[in-house]
C-alpha positions, 0 to 999 in steps of 0.5 A: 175290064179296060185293060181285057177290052184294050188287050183283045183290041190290040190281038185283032188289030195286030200286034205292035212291032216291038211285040212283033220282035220278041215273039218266038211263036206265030201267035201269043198263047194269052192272046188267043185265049183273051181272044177266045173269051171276047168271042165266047161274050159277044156271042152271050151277049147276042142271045142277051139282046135277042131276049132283053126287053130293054133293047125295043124289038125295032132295034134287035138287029142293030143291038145284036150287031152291035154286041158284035163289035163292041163285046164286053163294053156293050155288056157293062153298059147293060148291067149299068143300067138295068142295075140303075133301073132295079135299084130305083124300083127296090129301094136297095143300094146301087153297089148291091144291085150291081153285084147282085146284077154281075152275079147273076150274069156269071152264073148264065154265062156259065151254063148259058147254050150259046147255039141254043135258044127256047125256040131253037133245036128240034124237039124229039120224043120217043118211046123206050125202044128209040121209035119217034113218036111220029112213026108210032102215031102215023104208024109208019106212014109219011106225011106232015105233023098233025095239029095234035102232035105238033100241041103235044110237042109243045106242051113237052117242050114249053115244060122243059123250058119252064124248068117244070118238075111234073105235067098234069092233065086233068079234066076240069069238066064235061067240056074242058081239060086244064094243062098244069106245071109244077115249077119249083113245087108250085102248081100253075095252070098254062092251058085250058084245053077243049076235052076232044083236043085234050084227048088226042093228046093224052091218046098220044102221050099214052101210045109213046108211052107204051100204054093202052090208050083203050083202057082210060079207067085202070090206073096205068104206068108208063115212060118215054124219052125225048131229046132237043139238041144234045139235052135228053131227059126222059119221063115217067107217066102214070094214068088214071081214070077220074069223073069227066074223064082221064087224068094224066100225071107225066113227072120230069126225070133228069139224066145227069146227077153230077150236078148235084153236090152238098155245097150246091142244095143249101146245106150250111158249111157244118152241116155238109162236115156233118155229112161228108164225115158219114159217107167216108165211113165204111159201113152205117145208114144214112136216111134221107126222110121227107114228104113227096117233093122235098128233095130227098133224091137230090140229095142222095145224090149228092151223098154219091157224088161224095163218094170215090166211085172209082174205088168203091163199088156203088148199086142203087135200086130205085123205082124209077132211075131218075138221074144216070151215075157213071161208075154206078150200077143201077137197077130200076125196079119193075114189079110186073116183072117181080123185080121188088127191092127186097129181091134186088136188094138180096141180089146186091148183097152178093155182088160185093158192094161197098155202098147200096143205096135204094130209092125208097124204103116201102116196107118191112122186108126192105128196112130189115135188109137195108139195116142188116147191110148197114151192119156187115160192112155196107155203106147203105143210103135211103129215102122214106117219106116222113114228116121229120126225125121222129116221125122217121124212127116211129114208121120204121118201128111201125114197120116192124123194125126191132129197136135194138135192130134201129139203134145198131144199124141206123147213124144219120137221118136227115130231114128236109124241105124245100124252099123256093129262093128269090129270084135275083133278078127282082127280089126287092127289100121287104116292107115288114110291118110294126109287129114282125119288126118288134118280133125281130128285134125281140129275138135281136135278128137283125132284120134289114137285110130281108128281101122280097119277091118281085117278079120279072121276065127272068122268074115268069113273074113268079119272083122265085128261081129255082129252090133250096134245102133246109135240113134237120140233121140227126146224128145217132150217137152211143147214148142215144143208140143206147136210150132206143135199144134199151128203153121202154118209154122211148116209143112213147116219148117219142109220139109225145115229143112228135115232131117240134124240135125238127120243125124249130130246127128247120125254122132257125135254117129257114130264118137264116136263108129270110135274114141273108136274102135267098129266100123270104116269110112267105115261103117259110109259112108255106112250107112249115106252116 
């Protein structure tokens, strides 16, 4: 850091004589980056200013100015100090707390928007066919925002900030309308609205919606877009008429899929081996199961980024499209214009693909497909929701699936949850009581590196940040293939067994994640009970 500090110093006070005589070019190559680099901190570190609690408000000014001039010395300065506050608060050593300190700061510069802040960048919402929602509501006319889309906007935009997966409007009473988030899985309430207010707001997300805003008893569906900055994401509505009212529920739909990888979601090192060696297989199935919520989409995706796309020609059906995959082509299911993925998936096959993958497998139609495919020469790739690995296997056979059709064409089910990971911010060393310490000690886990959340500005107080998988994988072998296609009691060993081994399987990759501080005991009673 000293030396990076005097070499940028040097570069804008001048370059030495000495120096100034062996350089060939007007400029130094190392130089400008180094110099690159000072400017690409110091203006992080104005942001960092602008949203620290330990500048007091009085003194933004100065700190941004400040940052400005002394760049990453302020910046060491600041983690010096919050590092020393943390460590008194959690009881966890200083050398930890600053590395957790220097790793979290890295990973912020490195998707932080420098231009951009929560308040900053219009925030744009229109319908299907680019018309502003604006244009839609006033229909044409000019004049200024209306209160009821100025609130919209903001409940939009307030989500986006939140990193919220769903919004939900639901009524409350006679008289009041709550505004719900789901952030990383979890519900919270941000708003409660007074019914009329509430209702122009739903009038107005059901008009860019392209829906009936009329009709507020038959169930309805529908999408917009919106944009802020060069961020765009896009949402996917569904209405339903309940007592007291209307309920509305407007999931969060991502854009851009090459951010998911299997060394990202929180897969161990085997487990992405396991997983890389299936997708480079020419043919096969890979079944991603789990409840709604559990991630199965996320890491479908991260299977196709596995994949070559440039060399291997990848179809998805899905129902919506929620991510965009270049070099992928997508069809979005649409039943009222009778596009099912039964009839999209005989479409594919003669479009010569090389991997199929569908968004969710719904029926025995589409399963018997999909594992047909699997067996002339197709690498297909599947959600269904299930409980677990056997669960998977008893729906598909419930579906009408042959066992002798599972067994040759299924090779890899994976099982997942999500748990919520601690916030790096604040997570603090957990206080375990005399039995959970005798219990780890039973077991020989060595419990001292076990944290807890805390809570602070960086999580909403939650003391969570963002989520992790834990997996169950199951790679069909010969014998195993061999023991369902020819066994009689399989089925009912099967129901018997249930789902136990996948649960212990999942709670042994929960353990290892509470043992190396990403996650804690809470979390994993909340998930798997």
């Amino acid at each position: 850091m000293v030396s990076f500090v005097f070499t940028a110093s040097v570069f804008v006070s001048g370059v030495s004589d000495s120096g100034m005589s062996a350089m060939v070019l007007p400029f130094s190559i190392f130089k400008l980056i180094l110099f690159t680099c000072w400017v690409y901190l110091c203006l992080y570190l104005v942001q960092y200013v602008e949203f620290s609690l330990l500048v007091p408000k009085k003194f933004k000014t100065v700190g941004k100015i400040g940052t400005l001039l002394t760049g990453p010395i302020c910046l060491l300065l600041f983690v010096v100090i919050k590092a020393a506050i943390r460590a008194s608060e959690s009881g966890l050593g200083m050398a930890e707390t600053i590395k957790g300190q220097l790793t979290e700061l890295f990973s912020n510069i490195k998707g932080a928007k420098i231009f951009e802040s929560r308040d900053d960048g219009k925030l744009t919402i229109f319908d299907s066919s680019g018309r502003d929602i604006s244009e839609i509501l006033t229909h044409g006319k000019s004049g200024g925002k209306s209160p009821t889309l100025k609130l919209t906007e903001q409940i939009i935009g307030n989500a986006l900030d939140d990193r919220a997966t769903d919004i939900l409007i639901d009524p409350k009473d006679g008289s009041t309308y709550t505004v719900r988030y789901r952030v990383d899985g979890v519900l919270k309430v941000v708003y409660d609205l007074d019914t009329d207010v509430c209702k122009s707001v739903i009038n107005s997300i059901k008009a860019v919606s392209d829906m009936d805003i009329a009709d507020k008893r038959r169930p309805q569906d529908g999408s917009f877009r919106a944009q802020r900055g060069g961020f765009k994401v896009s949402f996917r509505v569904a209405s339903a008429g309940v007592i007291h009212g209307e309920k509305l529920s407007v999931r969060v739909l991502g854009r851009d899929a090459s951010q998911f990888r299997l060394d990202t979601i929180g897969l161990s090192k085997k487990q992405q081996l396991m997983l890389q060696r299936a997708v480079e297989k020419p043919s096969g199935m890979i079944l991603i199961c789990g409840p709604t919520g559990s991630g199965k989409t996320t890491t479908m995706y991260a299977l196709l980024n596995e994949i070559d796309l440039n060399t291997r020609n990848v179809i998805t059906v899905e129902d919506p499209v929620e991510y965009s995959l270049p070099n992928a082509s997508q069809i979005e299911i649409n039943p009222k214009a009778d596009i099912t993925f039964a009839k999209s998936l005989r479409s594919i096959l003669r479009q010569d693909p090389d991997v199929i993958c569908i968004g969710e497998i719904r029926d025995e139609e589409t399963a018997k497909i999909a594992l047909q495919a699997s067996q002339t020469g197709h690498l297909v790739l599947a959600t269904i929701h299930s409980n677990s690995n056997a669960a998977t296997l008893l729906r598909l056979m419930d579906l009408g699936v042959s066992q002798m059709l599972l067994a040759s064409g299924l090779d890899v089910i994976i099982s997942q949850r999500l748990l919520r990971r601690l916030c790096d911010n604040c997570k603090i060393k957990a206080k375990l009581t005399d039995s959970q310490i005798h219990e780890f000690r039973r077991k020989k886990i060595n419990y001292h590196g076990i944290l807890d959340a805390r809570g602070c500005e960086h999580c909403n107080d939650t003391g969570y940040y963002e989520r992790t998988a834990i997996c169950d994988i199951l790679t069909l072998n010969n014998k195993l293939k061999d023991t369902i296609a020819n066994s009689e009691s399989f089925i009912v060993q099967l129901r018997k067994v249930g789902d136990k081994k996948g649960q212990s399987n999942m709670k042994k990759q929960a353990l290892k994640k509470i043992v190396g501080g990403l996650t804690n005991l809470k979390e994993l009673h909340r998930v798997l009970g």
